[in-house]
C-alpha positions as CSV (number, residue, x, y, z in Angstrom):
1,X,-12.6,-27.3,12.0
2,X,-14.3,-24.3,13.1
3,X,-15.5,-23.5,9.4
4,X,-17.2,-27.1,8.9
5,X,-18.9,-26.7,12.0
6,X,-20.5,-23.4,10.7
7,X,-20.9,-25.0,7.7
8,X,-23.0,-28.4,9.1
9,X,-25.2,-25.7,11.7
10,X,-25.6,-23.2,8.6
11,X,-27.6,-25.7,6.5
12,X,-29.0,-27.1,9.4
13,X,-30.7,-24.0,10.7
14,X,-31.5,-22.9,6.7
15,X,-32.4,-26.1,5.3
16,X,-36.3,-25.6,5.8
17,X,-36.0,-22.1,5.0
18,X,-34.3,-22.3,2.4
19,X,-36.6,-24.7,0.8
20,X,-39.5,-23.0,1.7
21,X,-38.1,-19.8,-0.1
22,X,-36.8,-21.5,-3.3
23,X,-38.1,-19.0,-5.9
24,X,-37.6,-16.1,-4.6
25,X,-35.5,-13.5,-6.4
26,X,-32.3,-12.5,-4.7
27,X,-32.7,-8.5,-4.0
28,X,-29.2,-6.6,-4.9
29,X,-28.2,-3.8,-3.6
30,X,-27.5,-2.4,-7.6
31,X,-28.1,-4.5,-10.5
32,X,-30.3,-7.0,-10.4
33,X,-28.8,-9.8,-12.2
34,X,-31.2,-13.2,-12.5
35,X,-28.9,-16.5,-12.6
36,X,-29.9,-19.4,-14.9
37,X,-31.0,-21.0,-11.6
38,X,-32.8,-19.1,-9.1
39,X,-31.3,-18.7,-5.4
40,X,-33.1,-17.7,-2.3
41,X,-32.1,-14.8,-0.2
42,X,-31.4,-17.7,2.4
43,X,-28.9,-19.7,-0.1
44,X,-27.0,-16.8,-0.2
45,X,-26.9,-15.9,3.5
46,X,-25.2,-19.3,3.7
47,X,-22.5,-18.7,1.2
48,X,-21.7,-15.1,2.4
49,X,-21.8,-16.3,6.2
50,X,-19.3,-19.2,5.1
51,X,-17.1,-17.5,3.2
52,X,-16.7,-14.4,5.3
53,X,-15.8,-16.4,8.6
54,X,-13.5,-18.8,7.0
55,X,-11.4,-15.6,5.4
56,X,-12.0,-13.5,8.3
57,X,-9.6,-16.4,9.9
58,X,-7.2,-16.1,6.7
59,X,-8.9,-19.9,5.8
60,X,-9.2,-19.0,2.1
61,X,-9.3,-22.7,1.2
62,X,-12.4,-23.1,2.8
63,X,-13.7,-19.9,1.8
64,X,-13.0,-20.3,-2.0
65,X,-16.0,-22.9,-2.6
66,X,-19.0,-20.9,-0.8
67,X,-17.1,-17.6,-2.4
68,X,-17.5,-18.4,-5.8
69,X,-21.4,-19.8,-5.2
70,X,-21.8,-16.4,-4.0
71,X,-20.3,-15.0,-6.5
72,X,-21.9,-16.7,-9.5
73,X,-25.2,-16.9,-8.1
74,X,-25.9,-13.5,-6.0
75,X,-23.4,-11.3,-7.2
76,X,-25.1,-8.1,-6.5
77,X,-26.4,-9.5,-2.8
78,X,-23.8,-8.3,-0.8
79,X,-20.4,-5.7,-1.8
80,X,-18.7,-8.3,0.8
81,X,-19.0,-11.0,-1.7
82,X,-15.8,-8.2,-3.5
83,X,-13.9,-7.4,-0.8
84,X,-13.4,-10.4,0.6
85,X,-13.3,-11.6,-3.1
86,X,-10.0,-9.7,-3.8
87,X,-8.4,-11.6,-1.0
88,X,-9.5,-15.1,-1.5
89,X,-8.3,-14.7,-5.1
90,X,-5.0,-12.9,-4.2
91,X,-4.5,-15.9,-2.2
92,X,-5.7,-18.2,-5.3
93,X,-2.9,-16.3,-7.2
94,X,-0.3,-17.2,-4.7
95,X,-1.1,-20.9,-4.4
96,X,-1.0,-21.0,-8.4
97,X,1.4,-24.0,-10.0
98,X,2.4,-22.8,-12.8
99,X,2.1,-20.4,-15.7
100,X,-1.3,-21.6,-16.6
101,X,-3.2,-21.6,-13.9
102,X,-2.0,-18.6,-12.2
103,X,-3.0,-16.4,-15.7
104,X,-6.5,-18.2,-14.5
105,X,-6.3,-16.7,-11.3
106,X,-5.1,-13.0,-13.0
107,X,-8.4,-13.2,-15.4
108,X,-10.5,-13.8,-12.4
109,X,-9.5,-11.1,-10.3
110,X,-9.9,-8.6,-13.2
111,X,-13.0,-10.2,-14.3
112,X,-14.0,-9.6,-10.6
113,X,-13.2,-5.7,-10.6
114,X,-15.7,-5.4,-14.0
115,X,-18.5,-7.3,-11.6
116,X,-18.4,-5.4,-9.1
117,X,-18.4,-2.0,-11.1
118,X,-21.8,-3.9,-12.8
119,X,-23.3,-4.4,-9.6
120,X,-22.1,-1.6,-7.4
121,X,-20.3,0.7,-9.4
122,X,-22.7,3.4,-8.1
123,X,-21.5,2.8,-4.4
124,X,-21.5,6.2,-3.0
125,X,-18.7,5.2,-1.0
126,X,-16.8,3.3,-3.4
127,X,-17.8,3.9,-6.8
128,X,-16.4,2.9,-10.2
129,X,-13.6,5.3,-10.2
130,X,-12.5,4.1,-7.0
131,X,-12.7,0.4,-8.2
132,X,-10.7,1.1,-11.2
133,X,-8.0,2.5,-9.2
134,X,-7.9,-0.7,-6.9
135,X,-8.5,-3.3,-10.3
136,X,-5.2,-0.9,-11.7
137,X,-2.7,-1.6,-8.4
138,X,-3.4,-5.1,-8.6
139,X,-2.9,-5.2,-12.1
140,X,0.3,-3.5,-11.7
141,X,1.5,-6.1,-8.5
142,X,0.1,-9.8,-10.5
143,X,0.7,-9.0,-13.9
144,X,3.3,-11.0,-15.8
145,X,5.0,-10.1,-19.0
146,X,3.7,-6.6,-19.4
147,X,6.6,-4.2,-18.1
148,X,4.4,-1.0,-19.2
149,X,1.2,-2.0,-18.1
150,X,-0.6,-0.1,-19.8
151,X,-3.8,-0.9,-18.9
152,X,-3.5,0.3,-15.7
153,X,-2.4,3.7,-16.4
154,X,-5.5,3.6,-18.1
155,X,-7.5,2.7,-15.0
156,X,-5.9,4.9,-12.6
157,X,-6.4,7.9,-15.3
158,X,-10.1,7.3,-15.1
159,X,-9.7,6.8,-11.2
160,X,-8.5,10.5,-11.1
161,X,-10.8,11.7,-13.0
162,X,-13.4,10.6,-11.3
163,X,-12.2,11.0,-7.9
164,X,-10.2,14.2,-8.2
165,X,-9.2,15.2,-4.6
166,X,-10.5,12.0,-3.1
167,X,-8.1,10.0,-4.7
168,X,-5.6,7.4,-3.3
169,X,-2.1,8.5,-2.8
170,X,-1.4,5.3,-4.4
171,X,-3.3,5.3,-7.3
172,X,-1.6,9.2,-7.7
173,X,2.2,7.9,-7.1
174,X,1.4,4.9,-9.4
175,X,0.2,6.8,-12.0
176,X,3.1,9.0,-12.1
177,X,5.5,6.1,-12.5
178,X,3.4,4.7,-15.4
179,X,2.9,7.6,-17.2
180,X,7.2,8.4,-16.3
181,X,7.9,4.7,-18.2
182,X,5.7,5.3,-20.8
183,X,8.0,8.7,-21.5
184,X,11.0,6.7,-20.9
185,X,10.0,4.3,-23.6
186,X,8.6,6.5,-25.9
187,X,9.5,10.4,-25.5
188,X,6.6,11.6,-27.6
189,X,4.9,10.8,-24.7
190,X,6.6,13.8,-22.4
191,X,3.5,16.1,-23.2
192,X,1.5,13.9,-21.6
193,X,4.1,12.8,-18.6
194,X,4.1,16.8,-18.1
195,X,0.2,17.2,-18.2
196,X,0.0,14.0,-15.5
197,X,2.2,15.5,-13.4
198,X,0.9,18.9,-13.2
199,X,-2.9,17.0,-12.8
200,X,-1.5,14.8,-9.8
201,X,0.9,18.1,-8.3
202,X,-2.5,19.8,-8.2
203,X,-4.3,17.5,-6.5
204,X,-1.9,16.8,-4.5
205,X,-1.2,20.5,-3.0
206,X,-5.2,20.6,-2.6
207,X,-5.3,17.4,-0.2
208,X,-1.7,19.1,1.6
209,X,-3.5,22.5,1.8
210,X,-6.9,20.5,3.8
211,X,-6.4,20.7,7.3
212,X,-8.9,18.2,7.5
213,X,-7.3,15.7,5.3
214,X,-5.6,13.0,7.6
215,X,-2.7,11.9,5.4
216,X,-1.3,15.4,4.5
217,X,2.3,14.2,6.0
218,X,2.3,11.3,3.5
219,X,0.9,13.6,0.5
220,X,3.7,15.7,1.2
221,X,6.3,12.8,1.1
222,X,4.7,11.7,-2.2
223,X,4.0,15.2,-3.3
224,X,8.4,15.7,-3.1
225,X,9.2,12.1,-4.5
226,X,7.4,13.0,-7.5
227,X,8.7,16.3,-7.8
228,X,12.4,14.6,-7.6
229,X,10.8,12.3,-10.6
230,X,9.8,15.0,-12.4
231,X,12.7,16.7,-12.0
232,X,15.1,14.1,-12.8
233,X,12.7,12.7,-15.8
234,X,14.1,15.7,-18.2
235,X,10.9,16.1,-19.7
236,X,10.3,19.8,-18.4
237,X,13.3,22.4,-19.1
238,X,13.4,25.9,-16.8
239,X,11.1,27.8,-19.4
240,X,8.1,24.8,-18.9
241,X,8.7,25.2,-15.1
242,X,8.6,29.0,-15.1
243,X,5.1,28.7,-17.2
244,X,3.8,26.3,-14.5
245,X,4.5,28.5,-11.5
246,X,4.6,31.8,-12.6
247,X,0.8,32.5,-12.0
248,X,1.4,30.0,-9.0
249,X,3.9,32.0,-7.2
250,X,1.6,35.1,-7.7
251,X,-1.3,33.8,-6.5
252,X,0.4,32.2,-3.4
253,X,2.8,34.8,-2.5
254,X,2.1,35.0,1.4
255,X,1.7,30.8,1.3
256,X,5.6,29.7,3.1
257,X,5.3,26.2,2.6
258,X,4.2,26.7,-1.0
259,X,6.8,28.6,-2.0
260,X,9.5,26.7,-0.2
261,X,8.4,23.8,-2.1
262,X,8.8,25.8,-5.8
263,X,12.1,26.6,-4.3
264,X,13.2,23.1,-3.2
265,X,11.9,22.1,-6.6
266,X,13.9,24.4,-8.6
267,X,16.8,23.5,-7.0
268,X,16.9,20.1,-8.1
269,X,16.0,20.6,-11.2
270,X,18.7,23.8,-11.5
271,X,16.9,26.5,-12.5
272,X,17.8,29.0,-10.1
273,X,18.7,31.4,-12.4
274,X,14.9,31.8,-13.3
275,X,12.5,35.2,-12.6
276,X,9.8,33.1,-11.2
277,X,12.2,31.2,-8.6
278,X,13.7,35.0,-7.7
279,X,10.1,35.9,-7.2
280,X,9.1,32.8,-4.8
281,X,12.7,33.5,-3.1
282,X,11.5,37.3,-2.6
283,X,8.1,36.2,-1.2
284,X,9.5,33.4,1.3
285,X,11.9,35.9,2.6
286,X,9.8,38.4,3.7
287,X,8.0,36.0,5.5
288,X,10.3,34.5,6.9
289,X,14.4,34.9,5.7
290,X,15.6,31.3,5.6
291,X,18.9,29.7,4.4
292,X,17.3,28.5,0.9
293,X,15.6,32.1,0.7
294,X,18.5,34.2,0.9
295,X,20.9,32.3,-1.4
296,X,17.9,32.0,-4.1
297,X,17.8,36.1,-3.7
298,X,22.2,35.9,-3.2
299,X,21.7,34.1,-6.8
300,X,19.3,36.0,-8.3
301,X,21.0,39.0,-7.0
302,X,24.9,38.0,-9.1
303,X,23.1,36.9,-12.2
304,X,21.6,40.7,-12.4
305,X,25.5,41.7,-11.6
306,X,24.3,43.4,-8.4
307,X,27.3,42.5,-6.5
308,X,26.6,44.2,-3.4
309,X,23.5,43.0,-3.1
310,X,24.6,39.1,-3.7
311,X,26.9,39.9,-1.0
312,X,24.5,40.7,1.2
313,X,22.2,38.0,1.0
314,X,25.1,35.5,1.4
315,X,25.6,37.2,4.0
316,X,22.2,36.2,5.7
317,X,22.3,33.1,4.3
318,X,25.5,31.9,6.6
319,X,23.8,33.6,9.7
320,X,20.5,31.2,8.9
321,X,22.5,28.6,8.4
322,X,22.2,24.8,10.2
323,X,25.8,23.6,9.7
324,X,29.1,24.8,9.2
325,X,29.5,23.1,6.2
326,X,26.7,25.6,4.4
327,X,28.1,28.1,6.4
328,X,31.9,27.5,4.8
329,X,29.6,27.4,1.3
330,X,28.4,31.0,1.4
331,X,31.4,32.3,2.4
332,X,32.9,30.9,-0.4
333,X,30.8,32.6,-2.6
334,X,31.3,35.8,-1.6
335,X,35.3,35.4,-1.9
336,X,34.7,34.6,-5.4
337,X,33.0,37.4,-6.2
338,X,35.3,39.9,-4.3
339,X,38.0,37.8,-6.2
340,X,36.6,37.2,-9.4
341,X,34.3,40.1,-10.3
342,X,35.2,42.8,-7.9
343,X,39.0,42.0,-8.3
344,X,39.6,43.1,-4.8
345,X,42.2,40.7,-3.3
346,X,42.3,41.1,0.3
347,X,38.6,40.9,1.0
348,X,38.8,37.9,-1.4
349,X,41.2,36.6,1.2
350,X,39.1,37.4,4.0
351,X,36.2,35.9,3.3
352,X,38.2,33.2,2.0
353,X,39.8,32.3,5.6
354,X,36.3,33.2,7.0
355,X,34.7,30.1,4.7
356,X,38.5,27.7,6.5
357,X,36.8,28.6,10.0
358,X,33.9,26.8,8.9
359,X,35.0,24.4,7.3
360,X,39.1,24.0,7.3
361,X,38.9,21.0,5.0
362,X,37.9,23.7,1.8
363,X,40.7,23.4,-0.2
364,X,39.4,25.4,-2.7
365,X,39.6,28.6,-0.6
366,X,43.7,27.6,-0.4
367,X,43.7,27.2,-4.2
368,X,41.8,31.1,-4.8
369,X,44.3,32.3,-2.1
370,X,47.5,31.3,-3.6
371,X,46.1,31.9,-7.4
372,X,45.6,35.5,-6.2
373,X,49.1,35.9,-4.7
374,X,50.7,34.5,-8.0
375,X,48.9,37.3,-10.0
376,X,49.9,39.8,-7.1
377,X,52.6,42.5,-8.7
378,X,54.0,43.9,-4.4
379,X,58.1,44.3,-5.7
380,X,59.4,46.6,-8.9
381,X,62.4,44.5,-8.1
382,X,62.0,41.3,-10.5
383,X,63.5,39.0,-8.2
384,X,61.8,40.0,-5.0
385,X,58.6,39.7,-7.0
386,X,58.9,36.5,-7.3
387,X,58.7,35.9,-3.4
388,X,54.9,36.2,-4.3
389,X,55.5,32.6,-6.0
390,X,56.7,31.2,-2.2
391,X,53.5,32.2,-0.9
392,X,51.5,30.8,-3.2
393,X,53.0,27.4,-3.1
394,X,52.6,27.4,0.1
395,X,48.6,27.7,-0.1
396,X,48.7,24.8,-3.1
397,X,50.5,22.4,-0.6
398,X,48.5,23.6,2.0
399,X,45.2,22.6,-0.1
400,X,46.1,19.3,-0.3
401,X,47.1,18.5,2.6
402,X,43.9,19.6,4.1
403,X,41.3,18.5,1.4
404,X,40.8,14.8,0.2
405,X,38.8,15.1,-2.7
406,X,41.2,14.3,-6.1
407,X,39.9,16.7,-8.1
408,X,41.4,19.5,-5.4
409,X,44.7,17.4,-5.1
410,X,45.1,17.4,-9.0
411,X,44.8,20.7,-9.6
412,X,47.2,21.5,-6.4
413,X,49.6,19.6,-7.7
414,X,49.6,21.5,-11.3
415,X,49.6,24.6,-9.6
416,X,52.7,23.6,-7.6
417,X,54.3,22.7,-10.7
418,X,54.2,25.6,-12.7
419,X,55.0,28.3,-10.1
420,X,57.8,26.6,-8.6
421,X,59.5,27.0,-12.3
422,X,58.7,30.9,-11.4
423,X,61.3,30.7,-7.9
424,X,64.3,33.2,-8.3
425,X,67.6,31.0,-9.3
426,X,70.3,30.0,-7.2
427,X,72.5,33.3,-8.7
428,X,69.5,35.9,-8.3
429,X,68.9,34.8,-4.5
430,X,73.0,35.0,-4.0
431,X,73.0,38.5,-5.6
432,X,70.1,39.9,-3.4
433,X,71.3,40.0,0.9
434,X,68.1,40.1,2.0
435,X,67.2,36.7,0.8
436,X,69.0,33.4,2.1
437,X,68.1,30.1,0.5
438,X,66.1,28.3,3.0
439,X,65.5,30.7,5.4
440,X,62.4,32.8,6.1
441,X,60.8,36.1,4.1
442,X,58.4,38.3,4.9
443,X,56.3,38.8,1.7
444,X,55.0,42.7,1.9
445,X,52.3,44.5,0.2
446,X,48.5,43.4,1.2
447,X,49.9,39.7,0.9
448,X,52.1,40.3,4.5
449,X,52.9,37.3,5.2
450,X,56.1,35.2,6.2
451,X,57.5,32.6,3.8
452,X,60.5,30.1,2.9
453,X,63.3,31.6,0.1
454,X,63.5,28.6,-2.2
455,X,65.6,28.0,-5.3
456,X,64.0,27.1,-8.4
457,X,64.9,23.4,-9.9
């Protein structure tokens, strides 16, 4: 109601005018573009007036009919006559019947992006690259039947170009997942998928790295949703990465966040074995020693075989620690090296029960601790040696009971069978005093600890 009142006092207060005007050329702000009938500046006041209220108040009906006089008759009177365009035919699109006339609606709204880059594509404010980027998202939400679209990517390409660091995050995310379904579809397209990536990653960091910049928290979400992408996407191997960051690292060596990131982003894509993630791990630390930090320089460190020196970093890395459950991790670590590199059984064992006061659930460490005492020669008597296989059986039962996962109980349970086919028989526990079926024995040697006598099947 409230539009066909402005509508009846609109023509009523132009009516004269606009008569008195008929002739005049309509001045755009752009292009001047002369319609096969001329309209006066008043004319259009009218139909920009209208339509603005009416979709102001989300009354797109009533805005569609002075809209599209605007449109066809001004076009370059007013960069309102777009924006509120976009809406009144996104709502055109939504009201659409069938197939037919809802590819109508599609054309239009495209066909209305070219327009407005005719008119006032040299916007200072919002110029053609920035339309392109808007024409491309809406392509990508109304299109029907074109899972690639292509087009858009082509769009939001030239949108980035143009726009660099001014860009969208939208138009940057979107034409990451374009260009990542155009390398799924066809993987001759992975140079490119790497090239787009790297573009949008730079621009990215730059808009991040702007204290100024008001969306740097979003940017940075984007920025590491894209990374996971990319990481995931299998386009890049550790050798691509490492020519990517190498000069990267370098030149941000006393950046935190920046180096974190490379971290973070090696990590996911598991290349922590490489110089260039050793390097960023060496930077970050000195910095400021971190969790991540120290077991990139505790990796690092045990692929160059210096033990001690992995050791030691694993070390930090438990003190740095959040949780237990990372704590238990590092722990772990070391015990395997102590176990399997420095074949040195007892501090094996000690970091071993030092990773079950973290986390007493790690039925792994159980497993390494009875797999060393089975490989344990403590007795030159045969039969007493073979106490070593009571101990052991007891840490195999002992993982199981306390870890869930299958994979742990599996292996337990194959463990438990084959060493209990290594007990002393019936006859050799009879011919030794010291041992009773049944009762307990103290296993000697660095093992030193109390177990059950028990017959073998």
């Amino acid at each position: 109601m409230k539009t066909k009142i402005l509508m009846l006092l609109l023509a009523a207060i132009f009516s004269t005018n606009t008569f008195a005007q008929k002739g005049k050329n309509v001045q755009t702000s752009a292009t001047t573009e002369n319609s096969s009938e001329q309209v006066t500046d008043s004319m259009c006041l009218i139909y920009i007036s209208l339509f603005n209220e009416a979709a102001k108040n989300k009354q797109y009906a009533d805005a569609i009919g002075p809209w599209t006089l605007a449109y066809n008759e001004c076009p370059g009177a007013n960069r309102v006559i777009y924006t509120r365009g976009r809406e009144i035919l996104q709502w055109k699109l939504s009201q659409a019947k069938d197939l037919t006339s809802y590819k109508e609606a599609f054309d239009e709204l495209m066909a209305m992006y070219d327009k407005r880059i005719k008119y006032f594509g040299d916007d200072s404010r919002y110029p053609t690259p920035w339309i392109l980027g808007v024409k491309a998202l809406d392509y990508i939400t109304y299109v029907k039947g074109d899972d690639l679209k292509k087009p858009a990517y082509e769009w939001l390409e030239q949108s980035i170009n143009g726009l660099k660091e001014n860009s969208e995050l939208e138009v940057l995310r979107q034409f990451i997942m374009l260009s990542y379904n155009l390398y799924k579809a066809n993987p001759e397209h992975a140079e490119k998928f790497i090239a787009d990536y790297l573009k949008v990653n730079d621009i990215l960091e730059t808009q991040i790295a702007n204290p100024e910049y008001k969306s740097n928290e979003l940017a940075n979400q984007i920025k590491q949703g894209l990374d996971v992408l990319f990481a995931q996407s299998g386009a890049a191997d550790c050798q691509m990465l490492d020519k990517m960051y190498a000069s990267k690292v370098t030149q941000n060596s006393t950046n935190l966040e920046f180096l974190n990131n490379v971290l973070s982003f090696y990590n996911r894509i598991g290349c922590i074995q490489s110089d260039v993630y050793f390097s960023a791990a060496l930077s970050a630390h000195k910095i400021q020693p971190s969790t991540e930090s120290a077991n990139a320089l505790a990796e690092m460190s045990y692929k160059k075989k210096d033990y001690s020196g992995a050791i030691k970093f694993y070390e930090q890395a438990t003190q740095l620690a959040n949780n237990n459950k990372e704590k238990a991790t590092y722990q772990y670590k070391i015990a395997q090296i102590y176990y399997g590199d420095l074949k040195n059984y007892s501090r094996a064992r000690e970091y071993a029960l030092k990773s079950l006061e973290f986390n007493p659930n790690n039925g792994s460490a159980y497993l390494m601790i009875g797999i060393m005492y089975a490989n344990s020669n403590i007795y030159d008597d045969p039969v007493l040696q073979k106490s070593v296989y009571w101990a052991a059986v007891d840490k195999f039962i002992k993982a199981k009971q306390v870890d869930n996962d299958p994979k742990i109980i599996e292996e337990a349970n194959k463990l438990i069978q084959t060493y209990i086919n290594y007990f002393p028989s019936k006859e050799d526990i009879f011919f030794h005093p010291q041992l009773e079926e049944g009762k307990s024995f103290f296993v000697g040697g660095w093992i030193g600890e109390s177990t059950i006598c028990r017959a073998s099947n």
